[in-house]
Structure formats: structure tokens, C-alpha cells
LOZA-693530 format. One record per residue (C-alpha): y, z negated, x; residue in one letter. Coordinates in steps of 0.02 Angstrom, whole numbers. Last residue first. Layout:
<atoms>
      y      z      x aa
      Y      Z      X  A
...
</atoms>
This chain:
<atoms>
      y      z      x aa
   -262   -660    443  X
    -84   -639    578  X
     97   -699    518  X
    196   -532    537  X
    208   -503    346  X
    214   -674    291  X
    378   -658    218  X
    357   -484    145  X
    235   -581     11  X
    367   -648    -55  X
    411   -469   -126  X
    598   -411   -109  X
    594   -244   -194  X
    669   -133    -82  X
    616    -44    106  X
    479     54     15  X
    467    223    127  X
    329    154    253  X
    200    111     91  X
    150    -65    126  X
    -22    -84    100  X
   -101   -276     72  X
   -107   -452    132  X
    -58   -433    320  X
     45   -290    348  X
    131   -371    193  X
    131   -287     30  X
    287   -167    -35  X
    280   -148   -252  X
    321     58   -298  X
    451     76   -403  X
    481    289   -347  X
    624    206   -238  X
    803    237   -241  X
    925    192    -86  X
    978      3    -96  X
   1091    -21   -230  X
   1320     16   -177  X
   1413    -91   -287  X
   1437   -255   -212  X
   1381   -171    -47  X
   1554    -64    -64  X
   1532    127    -21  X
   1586    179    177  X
   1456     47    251  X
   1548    -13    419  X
   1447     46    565  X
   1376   -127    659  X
   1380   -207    834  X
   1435    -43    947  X
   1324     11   1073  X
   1328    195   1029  X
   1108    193    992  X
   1139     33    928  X
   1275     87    795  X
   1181    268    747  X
   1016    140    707  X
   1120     27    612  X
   1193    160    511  X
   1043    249    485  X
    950     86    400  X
   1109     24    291  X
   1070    182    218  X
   1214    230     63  X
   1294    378    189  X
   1142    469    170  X
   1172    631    242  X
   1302    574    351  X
   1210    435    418  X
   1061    543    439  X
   1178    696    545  X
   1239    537    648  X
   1077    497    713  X
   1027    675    731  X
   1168    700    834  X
   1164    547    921  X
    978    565   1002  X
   1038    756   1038  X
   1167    682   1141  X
   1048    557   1229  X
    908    685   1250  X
    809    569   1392  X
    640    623   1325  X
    604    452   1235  X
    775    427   1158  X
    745    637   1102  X
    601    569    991  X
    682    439    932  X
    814    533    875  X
    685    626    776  X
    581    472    702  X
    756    430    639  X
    794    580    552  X
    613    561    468  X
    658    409    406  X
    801    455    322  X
    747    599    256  X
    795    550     54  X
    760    684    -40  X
    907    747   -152  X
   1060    707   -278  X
   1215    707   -296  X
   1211    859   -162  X
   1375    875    -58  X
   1273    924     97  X
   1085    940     51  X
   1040   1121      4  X
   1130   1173    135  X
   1110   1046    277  X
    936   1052    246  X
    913   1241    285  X
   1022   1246    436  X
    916   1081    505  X
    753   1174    500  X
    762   1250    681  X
    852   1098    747  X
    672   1017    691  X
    596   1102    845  X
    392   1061    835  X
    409    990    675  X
    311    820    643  X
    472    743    636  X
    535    828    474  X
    376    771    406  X
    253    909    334  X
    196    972    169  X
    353   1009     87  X
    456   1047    232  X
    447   1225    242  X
    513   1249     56  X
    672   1135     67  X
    711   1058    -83  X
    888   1033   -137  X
    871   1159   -301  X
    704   1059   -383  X
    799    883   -364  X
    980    974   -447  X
    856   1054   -590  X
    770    873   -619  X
    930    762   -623  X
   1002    849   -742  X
    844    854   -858  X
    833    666   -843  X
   1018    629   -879  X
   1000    748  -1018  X
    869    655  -1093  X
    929    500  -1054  X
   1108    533  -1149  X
   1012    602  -1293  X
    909    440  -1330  X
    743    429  -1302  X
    609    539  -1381  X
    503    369  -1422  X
    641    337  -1531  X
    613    493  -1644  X
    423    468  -1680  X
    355    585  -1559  X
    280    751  -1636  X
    154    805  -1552  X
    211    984  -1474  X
    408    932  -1452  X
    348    751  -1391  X
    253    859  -1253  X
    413    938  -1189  X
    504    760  -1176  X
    346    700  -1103  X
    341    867   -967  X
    542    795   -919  X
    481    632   -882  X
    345    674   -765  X
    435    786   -698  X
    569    680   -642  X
    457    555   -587  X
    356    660   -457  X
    277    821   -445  X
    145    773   -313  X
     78    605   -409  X
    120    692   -555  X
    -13    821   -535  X
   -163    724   -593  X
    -95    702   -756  X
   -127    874   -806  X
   -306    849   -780  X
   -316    738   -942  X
   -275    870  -1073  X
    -64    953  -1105  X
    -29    862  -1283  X
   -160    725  -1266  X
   -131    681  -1094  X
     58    704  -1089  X
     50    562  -1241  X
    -85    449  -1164  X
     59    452   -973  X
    208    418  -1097  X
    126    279  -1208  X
     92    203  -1011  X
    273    238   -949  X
    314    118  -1112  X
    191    -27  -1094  X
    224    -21   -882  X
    414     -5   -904  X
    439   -168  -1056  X
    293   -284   -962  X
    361   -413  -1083  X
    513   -446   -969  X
    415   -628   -934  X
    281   -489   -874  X
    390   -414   -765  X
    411   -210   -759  X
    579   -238   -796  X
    630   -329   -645  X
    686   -174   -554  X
    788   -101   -702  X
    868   -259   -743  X
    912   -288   -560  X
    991   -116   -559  X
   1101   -149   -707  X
   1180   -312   -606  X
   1217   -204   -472  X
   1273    -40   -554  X
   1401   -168   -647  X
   1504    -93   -795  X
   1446     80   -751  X
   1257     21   -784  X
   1314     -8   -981  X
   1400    151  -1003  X
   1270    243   -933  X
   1138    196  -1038  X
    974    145   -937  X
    919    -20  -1000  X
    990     58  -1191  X
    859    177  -1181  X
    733     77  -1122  X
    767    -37  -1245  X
    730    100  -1385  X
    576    148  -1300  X
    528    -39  -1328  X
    566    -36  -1520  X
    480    120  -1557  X
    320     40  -1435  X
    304   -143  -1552  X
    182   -211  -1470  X
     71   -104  -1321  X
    -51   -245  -1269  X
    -21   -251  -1106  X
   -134   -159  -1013  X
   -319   -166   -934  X
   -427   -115   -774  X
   -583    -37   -742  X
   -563     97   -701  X
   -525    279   -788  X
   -439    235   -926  X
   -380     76   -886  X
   -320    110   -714  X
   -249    291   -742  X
   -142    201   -890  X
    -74     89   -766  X
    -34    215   -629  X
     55    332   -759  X
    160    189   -823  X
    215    100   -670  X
    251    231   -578  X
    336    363   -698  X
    437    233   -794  X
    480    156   -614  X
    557    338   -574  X
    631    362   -746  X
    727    166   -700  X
    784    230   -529  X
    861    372   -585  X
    968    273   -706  X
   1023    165   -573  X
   1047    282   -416  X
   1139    386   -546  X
   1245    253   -577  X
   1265    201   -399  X
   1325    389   -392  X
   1281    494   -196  X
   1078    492   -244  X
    935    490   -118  X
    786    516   -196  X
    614    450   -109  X
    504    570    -13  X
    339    617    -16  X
    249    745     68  X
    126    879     -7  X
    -39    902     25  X
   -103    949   -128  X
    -73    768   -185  X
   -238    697   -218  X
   -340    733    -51  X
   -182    774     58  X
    -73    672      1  X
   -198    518      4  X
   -239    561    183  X
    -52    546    218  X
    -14    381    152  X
   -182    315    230  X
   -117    410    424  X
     70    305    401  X
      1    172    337  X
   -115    156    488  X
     32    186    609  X
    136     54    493  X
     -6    -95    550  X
    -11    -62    723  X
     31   -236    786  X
   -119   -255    903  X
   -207   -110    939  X
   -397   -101    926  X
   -383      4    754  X
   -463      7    603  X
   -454    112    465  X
   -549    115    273  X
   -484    236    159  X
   -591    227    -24  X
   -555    354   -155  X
   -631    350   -331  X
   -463    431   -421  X
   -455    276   -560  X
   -500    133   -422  X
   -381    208   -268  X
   -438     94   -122  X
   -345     46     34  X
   -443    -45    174  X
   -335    -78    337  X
   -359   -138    486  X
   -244   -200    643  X
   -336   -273    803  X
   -356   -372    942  X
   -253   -527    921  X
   -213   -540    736  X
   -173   -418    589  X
   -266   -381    405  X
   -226   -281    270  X
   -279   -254    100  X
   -292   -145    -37  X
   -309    -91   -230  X
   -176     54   -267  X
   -148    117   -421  X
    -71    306   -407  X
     70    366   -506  X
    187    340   -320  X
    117    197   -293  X
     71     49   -427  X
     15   -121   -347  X
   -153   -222   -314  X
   -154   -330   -148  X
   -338   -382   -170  X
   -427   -546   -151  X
   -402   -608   -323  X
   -240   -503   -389  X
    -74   -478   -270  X
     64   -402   -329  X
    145   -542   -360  X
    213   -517   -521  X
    344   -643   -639  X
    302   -728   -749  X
    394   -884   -724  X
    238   -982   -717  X
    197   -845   -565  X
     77   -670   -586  X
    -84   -618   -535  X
    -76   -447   -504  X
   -243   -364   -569  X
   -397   -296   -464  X
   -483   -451   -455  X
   -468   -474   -647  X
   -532   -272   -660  X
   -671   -320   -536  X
   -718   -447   -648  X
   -754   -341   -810  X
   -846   -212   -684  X
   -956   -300   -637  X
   -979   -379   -463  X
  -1061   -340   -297  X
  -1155   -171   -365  X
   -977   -128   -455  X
   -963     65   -428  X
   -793     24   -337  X
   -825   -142   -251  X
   -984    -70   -196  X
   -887    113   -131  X
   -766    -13    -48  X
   -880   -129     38  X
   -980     13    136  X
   -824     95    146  X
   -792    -57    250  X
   -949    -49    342  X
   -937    131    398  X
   -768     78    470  X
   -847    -63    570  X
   -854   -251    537  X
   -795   -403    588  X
   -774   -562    520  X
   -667   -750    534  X
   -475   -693    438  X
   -467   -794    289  X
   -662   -877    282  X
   -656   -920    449  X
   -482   -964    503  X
   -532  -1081    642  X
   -673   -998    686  X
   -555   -837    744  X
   -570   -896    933  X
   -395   -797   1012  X
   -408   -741   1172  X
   -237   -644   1201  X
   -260   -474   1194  X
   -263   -347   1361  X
   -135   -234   1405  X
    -66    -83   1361  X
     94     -8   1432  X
    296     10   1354  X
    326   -171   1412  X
    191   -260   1326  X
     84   -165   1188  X
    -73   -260   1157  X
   -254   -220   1161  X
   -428   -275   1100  X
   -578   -232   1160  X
   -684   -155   1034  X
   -869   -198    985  X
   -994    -68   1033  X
  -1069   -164   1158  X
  -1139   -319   1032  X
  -1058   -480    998  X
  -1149   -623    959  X
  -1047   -743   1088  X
   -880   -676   1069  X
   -923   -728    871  X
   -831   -623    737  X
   -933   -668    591  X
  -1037   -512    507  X
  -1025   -342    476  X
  -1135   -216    558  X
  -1262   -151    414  X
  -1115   -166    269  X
  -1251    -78    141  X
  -1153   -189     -9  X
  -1300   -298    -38  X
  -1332   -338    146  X
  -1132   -376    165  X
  -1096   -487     12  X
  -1241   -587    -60  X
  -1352   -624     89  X
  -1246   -591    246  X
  -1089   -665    167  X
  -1174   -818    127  X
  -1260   -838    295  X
  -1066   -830    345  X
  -1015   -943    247  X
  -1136  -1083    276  X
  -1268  -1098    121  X
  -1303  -1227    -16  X
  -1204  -1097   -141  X
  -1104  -1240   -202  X
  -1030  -1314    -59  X
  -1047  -1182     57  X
   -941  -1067    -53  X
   -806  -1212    -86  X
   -784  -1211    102  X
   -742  -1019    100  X
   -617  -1054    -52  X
   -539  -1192     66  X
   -525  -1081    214  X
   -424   -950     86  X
   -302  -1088     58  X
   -270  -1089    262  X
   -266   -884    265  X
   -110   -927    150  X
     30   -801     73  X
    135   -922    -19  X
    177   -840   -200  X
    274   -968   -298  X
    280  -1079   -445  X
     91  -1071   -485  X
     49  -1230   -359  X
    207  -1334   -312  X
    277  -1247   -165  X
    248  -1278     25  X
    108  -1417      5  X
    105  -1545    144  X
      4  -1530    280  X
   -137  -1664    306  X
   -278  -1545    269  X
   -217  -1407    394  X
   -303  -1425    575  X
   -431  -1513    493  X
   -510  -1384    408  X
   -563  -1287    524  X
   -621  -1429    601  X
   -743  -1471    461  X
   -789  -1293    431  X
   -847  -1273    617  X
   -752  -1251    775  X
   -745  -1143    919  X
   -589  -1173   1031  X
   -454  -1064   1082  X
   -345  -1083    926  X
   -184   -987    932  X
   -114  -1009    755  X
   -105  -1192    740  X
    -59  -1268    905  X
     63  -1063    888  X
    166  -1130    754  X
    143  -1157    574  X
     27  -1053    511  X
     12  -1037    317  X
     72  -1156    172  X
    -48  -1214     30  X
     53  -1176   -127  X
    -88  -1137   -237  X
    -17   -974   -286  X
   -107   -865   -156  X
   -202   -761   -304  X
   -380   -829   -231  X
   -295  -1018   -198  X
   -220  -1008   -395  X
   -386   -970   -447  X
   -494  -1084   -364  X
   -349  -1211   -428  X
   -230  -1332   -365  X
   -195  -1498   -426  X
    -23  -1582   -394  X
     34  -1700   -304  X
    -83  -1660   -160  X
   -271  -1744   -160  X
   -348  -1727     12  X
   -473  -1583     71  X
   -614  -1687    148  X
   -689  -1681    -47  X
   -696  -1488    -44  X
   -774  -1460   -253  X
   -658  -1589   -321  X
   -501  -1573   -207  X
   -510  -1373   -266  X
   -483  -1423   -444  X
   -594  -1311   -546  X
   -490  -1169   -667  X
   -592  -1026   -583  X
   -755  -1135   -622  X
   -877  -1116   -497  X
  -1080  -1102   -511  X
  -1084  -1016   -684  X
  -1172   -868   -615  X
  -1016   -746   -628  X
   -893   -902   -559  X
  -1027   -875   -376  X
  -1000   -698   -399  X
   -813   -734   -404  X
   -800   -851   -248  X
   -916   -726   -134  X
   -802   -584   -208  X
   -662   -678   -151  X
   -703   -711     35  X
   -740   -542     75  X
   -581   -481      9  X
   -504   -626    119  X
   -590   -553    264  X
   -481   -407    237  X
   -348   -546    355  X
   -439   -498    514  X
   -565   -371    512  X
   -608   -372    677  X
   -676   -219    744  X
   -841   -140    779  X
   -872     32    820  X
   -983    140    721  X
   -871    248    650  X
   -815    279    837  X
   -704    243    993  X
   -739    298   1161  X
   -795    192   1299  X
   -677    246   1438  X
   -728     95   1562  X
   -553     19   1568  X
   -479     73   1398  X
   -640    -20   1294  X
   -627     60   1119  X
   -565    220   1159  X
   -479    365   1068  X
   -507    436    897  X
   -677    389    804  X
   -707    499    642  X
   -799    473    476  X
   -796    598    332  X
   -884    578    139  X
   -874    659     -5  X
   -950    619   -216  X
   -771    620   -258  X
   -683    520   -140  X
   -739    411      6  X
   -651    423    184  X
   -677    346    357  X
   -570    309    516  X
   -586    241    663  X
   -445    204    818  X
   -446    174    961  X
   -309    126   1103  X
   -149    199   1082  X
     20    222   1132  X
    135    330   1030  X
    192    493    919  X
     36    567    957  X
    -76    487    857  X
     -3    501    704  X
     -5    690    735  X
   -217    653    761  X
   -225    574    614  X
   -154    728    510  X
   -243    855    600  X
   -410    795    604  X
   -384    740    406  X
   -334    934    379  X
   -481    986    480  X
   -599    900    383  X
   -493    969    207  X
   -547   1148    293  X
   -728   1103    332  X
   -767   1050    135  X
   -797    882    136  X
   -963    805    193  X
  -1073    745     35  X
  -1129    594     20  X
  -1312    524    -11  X
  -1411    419   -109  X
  -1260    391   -221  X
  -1235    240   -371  X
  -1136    289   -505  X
   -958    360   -455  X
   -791    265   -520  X
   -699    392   -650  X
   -602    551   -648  X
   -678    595   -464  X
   -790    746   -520  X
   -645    860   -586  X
   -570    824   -396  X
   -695    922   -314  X
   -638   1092   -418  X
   -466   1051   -323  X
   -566    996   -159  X
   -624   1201   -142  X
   -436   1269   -115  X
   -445   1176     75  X
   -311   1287    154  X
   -372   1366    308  X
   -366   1267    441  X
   -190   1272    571  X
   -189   1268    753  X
   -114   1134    814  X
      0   1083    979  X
    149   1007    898  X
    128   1016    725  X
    224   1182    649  X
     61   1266    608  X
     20   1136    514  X
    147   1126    394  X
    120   1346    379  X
    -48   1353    332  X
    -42   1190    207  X
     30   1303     78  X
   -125   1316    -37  X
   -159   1120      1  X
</atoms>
């Protein structure tokens, strides 16, 4: 945050805070979940204004209804309302607002199943046919767990007879309108996002509990967690601070589709406020709802037969970003777009909520940046773009190292997670090694690159998260545990580069130094990354710059020729987008054609420079059989609807991307 001055003063109308140097000593308190608080603190008036600034940016770069936002971490607390909930009467938006929670219900939904497992009431392993008789037997059996991890193969909507319900119904007809469907993958073969199999877990609730779900909720979830507004969305029950709901239709705002949310009760039936949901988050984090040995199995990725991740646990998309370990989830439908995001081993909670349909990368957008600033010193990141597929390759693997291993160890050690068992760690540092040799990758970049990206996989023995993880305890004990905290903001390459250092001090075992090739590979790529960084732009977003032609000088030289530098991709866009909307056609181009030619690898500027010339396609100038998709820091994409999908993660084909639009 020491530099955060001059980002902000380049945000269109804002006058910049001073920079928040107080949450650095706040951070020393955050190195472990909290105990039990009578009272937060408000953060320090600088990082307030920071969060006012950053959500506010978001704001402006489109149509909007409300939108309310709260933040946990460290002991600190800050709530704010943006905009209106009700348009027509100019009812403003608050913490205190109501929204529907949409597909977070499932969070809900899976602590009620695993308190009931706690007190011996469920069995995880139980067939679901046997505890929801009007469910009928399928070929197969499928499990309370498989249903919470979304491996029971119950499919998801449809088409609108079953998506659109207009009707109030109870458990019986909300189960109805699915119970004849056939299965859409044999159970533990394949993830199949489901608010259908979630219905099922919330039936299994009243059966055994003795109570409807809701009353359920009220009792064990909701009253115990301090959630005073949360409850089943019911147009009949609803009070005046609930939010109308809004769609975007033509460039204006207009009014939701009724939508009764009976139907998909336990997967997508509640509402709550902001307050609420940090309500929820701070319980599931100090573990008043359920202990801690149980929140680490919710908090885990399930995985398939074939072992391979989902990146989903029991109620929770759970996946590594950026060093950090993310616990979330998402939720879409008529009405509204929320989003809880919680960071286990740092003690964050971001709960947002928003009465506009469809707004689920707006509200990644503002979480992203909130976790920069509170954990990242404010700085911005940005994926590597790199010229070689080889380098791509190898860079890609020390990224995933970083990722994968530093988030994993932070969720052991400091929540209340576990990892692999470490086996035989010379021998896995040596197949790292070899996974990234630069002879091998040159013989096919493509084939190396799905190596690299499936290495992480448990049927891979879990080869990047066991080996990042001995790298993350080593730079602890040679350089103490704060040290780790800055990787997040320095990124992969220093990550790897401070192990090779700290290997010097403790004395690695040779393999565990990697072989010569990496290490020089690594150091490479480090001084070119550190020499194509441009200073002003290290807290803020190219767009977010009052007159990025200002800045473009700057990039172009420490960018143009470079094997290797931040990708700006995005940001590019969001510029020519900007100009679209003012009428700027031949700025729109230029900018278009400046991000094609900076990153002549992204199928993503090319189509954008191709539409906005009204031609059908621009012609890739590497081959696809040998070009990867531009490098990521390994980071696992969610669906708007099941989890957090970081906005720079275009790769890593999860199934849960296919229900990404499909409404909780």
C-alpha cells in the first residue's frame, strides 16, 4: 500500500488516501483463524478509503443497481451499501439489505448435512434412495457425499419448464420436477454441477433432523452463526429492505423475471444480507457451526475415481490462487449475483451481493481487488506472457510450484486443512526437474504442457502441491513465517528464486536444489519479469487510468520484443471498450491492435481486433498445435455459479465451467 498515492490518483475522479502502512502490523494478528470476537474493529481510515475507491472504480465502468459489501480480516471489520436497492423509489442499498443468495445456499445446505454426520445422524457413505424414499433407485447408488462434492451424477436444469418455476411448492414437488430424470454420469466418474442433487441433501435434512429445511436452517445454521436476516426467500415474508431485482436488456435496466425459488430450496431457496454472510463466514472460520476436523474435509477438493480434482470440496469451491487458498462460492438467478470468498490461513471473509442479474465478473473483479489490497500491498496481478512455447511451458510449471505449494502449506499450517503425505520428496524434486527440462518440452510444448497442468492431480501423486509445499516449510524456516506472506505480491518467480537462496542457508539435499537447467531457467526468467515492469502500473489497471495513451510509451518499451512480460490483455480490452462506448472508433482499433501485437499468442485480442474490423477471425501467427494458452499462475477457474472465478484464468478446462451460466 506504500505506493497506493499515485494508482489512485490516476482513477477517474478520486482523490487519493494516504497509504494504509498500519494493516502491515494488522496482518501479524491474522496468521491463524480468530477465536471467538465480541466486537470488530473498523480498519484503519486509509485501507476504508482504499476499499471506497476500489468498488467504487468497479462501479463505474457500467450499469448498476446495488450493491453491498463487507470485509473480515484480522480482528477488522467494514460494511458499505453502493447504489439502490429498489431503482424506482431510490431506496438505497446497504449492509443491511437483503438479497438472494442463490446458489451459496448450497454452503448452507452442507453444513446442515455435516453437523447432522457430526452427531451420528447421517452417514456420508448412506445411499441417498435410502434416507429420500420418493427419490427412485438409479443404476447405481449415489452417496451424501458424492451429492455434497457434485459427483453423484444427478444432472441440472434442463430447460426453462424446469428452471423458471412460477409456482410455490413444497419438498415433494420440488422434487418431482427431477426424480424421473435419468442420471448424467455414473456417480464418482464426473463432476455434474447440480442444484437438483443439492434438493436431495435438503430432503435428507428433514428426514432425519424431524424438521423442514428451513426451520432447520434457522435453528442450527443461521441463529447459531449470528445470521439475524437470513432465511427462505418467500415474496410473501419479505420485509422492505429486500432488493428488487434487475436485469440488463438493451443497454437499460429493467425488472427480473418472477422466478419462485421453492423449487430449488435447499440449492439456491435463501436470502440473506451481507452482514449475514460474514456472519456465516467468520463461524465457518472459527468453527462455532462445525469443528475444525470437518471444516478441513469441507474445505478440500473432492476428487473423481480417476483422481483427478474438482475443485470443489463439500459445499465449497476450494482452489489455490495466486499463493492464497481460496474457500468460496457463487450464486446467480433472477435478481441477483453473490458471492462469499473466504481465505482460511489469512482469516479474511468477502461477502458481496448485488441486485443485478448476471454480474458475477463485476464482483470478482471488486473480491480480486480487495484481496490485493489487504494481503497484497496493493499491488495488481497479472499473468506472464511469454513469446517461446517452451518458455510458456517451463514457466508455467515454477508458477503452479508457487501456487499450489505455498497455498497448501498456508492451509495446513495455519487452517485447518491437510497434505499429501510428502513420500519420497528427493525423488519428486527430481521429476520435477525432468517435467520441466527443456529438451523434453521442445519435442512437443503441447503434450509437455498437459503434463505440467495435470501434475497437481492426485492420480499424478499430487507431484506440484507435495513439492511447492517442501518449498513454502523450507523459505519458512530459513527466512521465518512472515516472509511467506509476500509471495502472493512477488509472484512465482520469486518464490522460486528465494528457495534456491534458502537451500544455500539450510542445506538442501542436492536434488531438492533442482537441476542446473531449472535454476537458470528460473533466474532468467526472474531478471527479464523484474526489467518489463512498469512502475505506475503496479497498483492500478491499465483501464482504470484516466488517459492510458499517457502510459502506453512506457509499456511499449519495456514490452516490445520482450520474451517475457505481464500479460495486459485484458486491460487493453477494457480500453477499447472504453473508446467503443465514447464513439472513439480509431482509438477503439488502436488499442485493439496494440494487444494483438503485444501478445500475439491471445486467441482473446485477436477476436476482439476481428469484430471490432468486421472480419470473421485474425489468423493466429504461431501454430495452435504448438502455440499453449497464455501462462497462468495455476490457479483452478469455478463457475459464476459454484465458486470464484479469478477474471485472468481463461485455462484449465474445469467441468465445472459448464454450468457456469446455469442459475443456483
Amino acid at each position: 500500500m506504500r505506493a497506493f498515492l499515485f494508482a489512485l490518483l490516476l482513477l477517474p475522479g478520486v482523490t487519493a488516501p494516504a497509504a494504509p502502512r498500519r494493516l502491515a502490523q494488522a496482518r501479524a494478528t491474522a496468521s491463524a483463524p480468530a477465536a471467538p470476537r465480541q466486537k470488530e474493529a473498523p480498519f484503519p481510515p486509509e485501507v476504508r478509503r482504499a476499499l471506497e475507491t476500489l468498488v467504487r472504480a468497479e462501479l463505474a465502468k457500467g450499469p448498476h443497481a446495488g450493491l453491498s459489501v463487507g470485509v473480515l480480516h484480522g480482528g477488522m471489520r467494514w460494511v458499505a451499501g453502493y447504489g439502490y436497492r429498489d431503482l424506482a423509489h431510490k431506496l438505497p442499498a446497504t449492509p443491511r439489505t437483503t438479497y438472494r443468495m442463490a446458489s451459496i445456499t448450497k454452503s448452507f445446505t452442507a453444513v446442515a448435512v455435516l453437523q447432522l454426520v457430526q452427531e451420528g445422524k447421517l452417514d456420508l457413505d448412506a445411499d441417498i434412495h435410502t434416507l429420500v424414499p420418493a427419490y427412485p433407485e438409479k443404476p447405481w447408488p449415489i452417496t451424501v457425499r458424492q451429492l455434497l462434492g457434485h459427483l453423484g451424477g444427478v444432472p441440472h436444469y434442463d430447460g426453462p419448464e424446469s428452471s423458471e418455476n412460477t409456482h410455490h411448492v413444497d419438498t415433494a414437488g420440488a422434487l418431482a420436477l427431477f426424480a424421473d430424470k435419468e442420471l448424467a454420469a455414473e456417480p464418482g466418474t464426473k463432476f455434474v454441477y447440480t442444484t437438483w442433487g443439492y434438493n436431495l441433501l435438503g430432503a435428507a435434512v428433514e428426514k432425519v433432523s424431524g424438521q423442514g429445511y428451513g426451520a432447520y436452517l434457522k435453528t442450527h445454521v443461521f441463529g447459531p452463526a449470528g445470521m439475524r436476516h437470513a432465511a427462505l426467500d418467500d415474496y410473501r415474508t419479505r420485509d422492505k429492505q429486500h432488493a428488487l431485482g434487475y436485469r440488463q436488456s438493451r443497454g437499460q435496466l429493467v425488472p427480473s423475471h418472477y422466478l419462485d425459488v421453492s423449487s430449488r430450496f435447499a440449492g439456491g431457496g435463501t436470502r440473506a444480507s451481507v452482514e449475514d454472510l460474514l456472519a456465516f463466514g467468520q463461524a465457518i472460520l472459527q468453527h462455532r457451526l462445525v469443528p475444525a476436523e470437518t471444516a478441513g474435509r469441507m474445505q478440500a477438493s473432492m476428487s473423481t475415481r480417476e483422481g483427478q480434482l474438482t475443485d470443489y470440496g463439500m459445499g465449497f469451491a476450494t482452489y489455490p490462487l495466486r499463493g492464497h487458498y481460496m474457500v468460496a462460492h457463487a450464486g446467480g438467478q433472477p435478481e441477483t449475483t453473490s458471492l462469499l470468498v473466504m481465505l482460511p490461513a489469512e482469516d479474511v471473509v468477502i461477502a458481496l451481493a448485488t441486485n443485478l442479474e448476471g454480474d458475477a465478473k463485476r464482483l470478482r473483479r471488486v473480491s480480486t481487488r480487495i484481496i490485493e489490497t489487504l494481503l497484497e500491498d496493493g499491488r495488481v496481478r497479472r499473468d506472464a506472457h511469454l513469446a517461446d512455447p517452451v518458455d510458456a511451458v517451463v514457466h508455467e510449471g515454477l508458477a503452479r510450484l508457487f501456487t499450489y505449494g505455498l497455498s497448501y502449506h498456508l492451509w495446513a499450517t495455519r487452517g485447518p486443512g491437510a497434505l499429501p503425505e510428502p513420500g519420497d520428496l528427493d525423488e519428486s524434486f527430481t521429476q520435477v526437474s525432468a517435467l520441466l527440462d527443456r529438451a523434453t518440452i521442445t519435442q512437443d510444448p503441447q503434450v509437455a504442457l498437459g503434463r505440467v497442468r495435470a501434475a497437481h492431480q492426485p492420480r499424478e501423486g499430487s507431484l506440484l502441491i507435495r513439492v511447492g509445499a517442501q518449498m513454502a516449510r523450507t523459505l519458512e524456516t530459513a527466512l521465518g513465517p512472515e516472509k511467506l506472506r509476500e509471495y502472493p505480491a512477488r509472484g512465482p518467480l520469486a518464490f522460486f528464486t528465494d528457495y534456491l537462496a534458502a537451500c544455500e542457508q539450510v542445506s538442501c539435499p542436492g536434488p531438492q536444489r533442482f537441476s542446473e537447467s531449472l535454476q537458470n531457467d528460473a533466474r532468467h526468467f526472474d531478471k527479464v519479469w523484474q526489467q518489463a515492469q512498469v512502475s505506475e502500473l503496479s497498483r492500478i489497471r491499465l483501464d482504470e487510468v484516466r488517459d492510458p495513451e499517457t502510459l502506453w510509451p512506457a509499456l511499449e518499451a519495456v514490452t516490445t520484443g520482450v520474451m517475457l512480460h505481464p500479460d495486459y490483455v485484458e486491460e487493453m480490452l477494457r480500453v477499447a471498450a472504453r473508446y467503443r462506448r465514447q464513439g472513439k472508433h480509431e482509438e477503439q482499433l488502436l488499442w485493439l491492435e496494440r494487444a494483438v501485437d503485444l501478445h500475439p499468442r491471445s486467441d482473446e485480442a485477436r477476436q476482439a481486433l476481428a469484430k471490432a474490423q468486421g472480419v470473421e477471425t485474425l489468423e493466429p501467427e504461431v501454430p495452435a498445435a504448438t502455440a499453449p494458452r497464455r501462462t497462468t499462475d495455476g490457479s483452478s477457474p469455478v463457475p459464476d455459479d459454484a465458486g470464484l472465478t479469478p477474471t485472468s484464468r481463461p485455462t484449465l478446462q474445469r467441468p465445472q465451467e459448464r454450468a457456469a451460466d446455469q442459475g443456483g
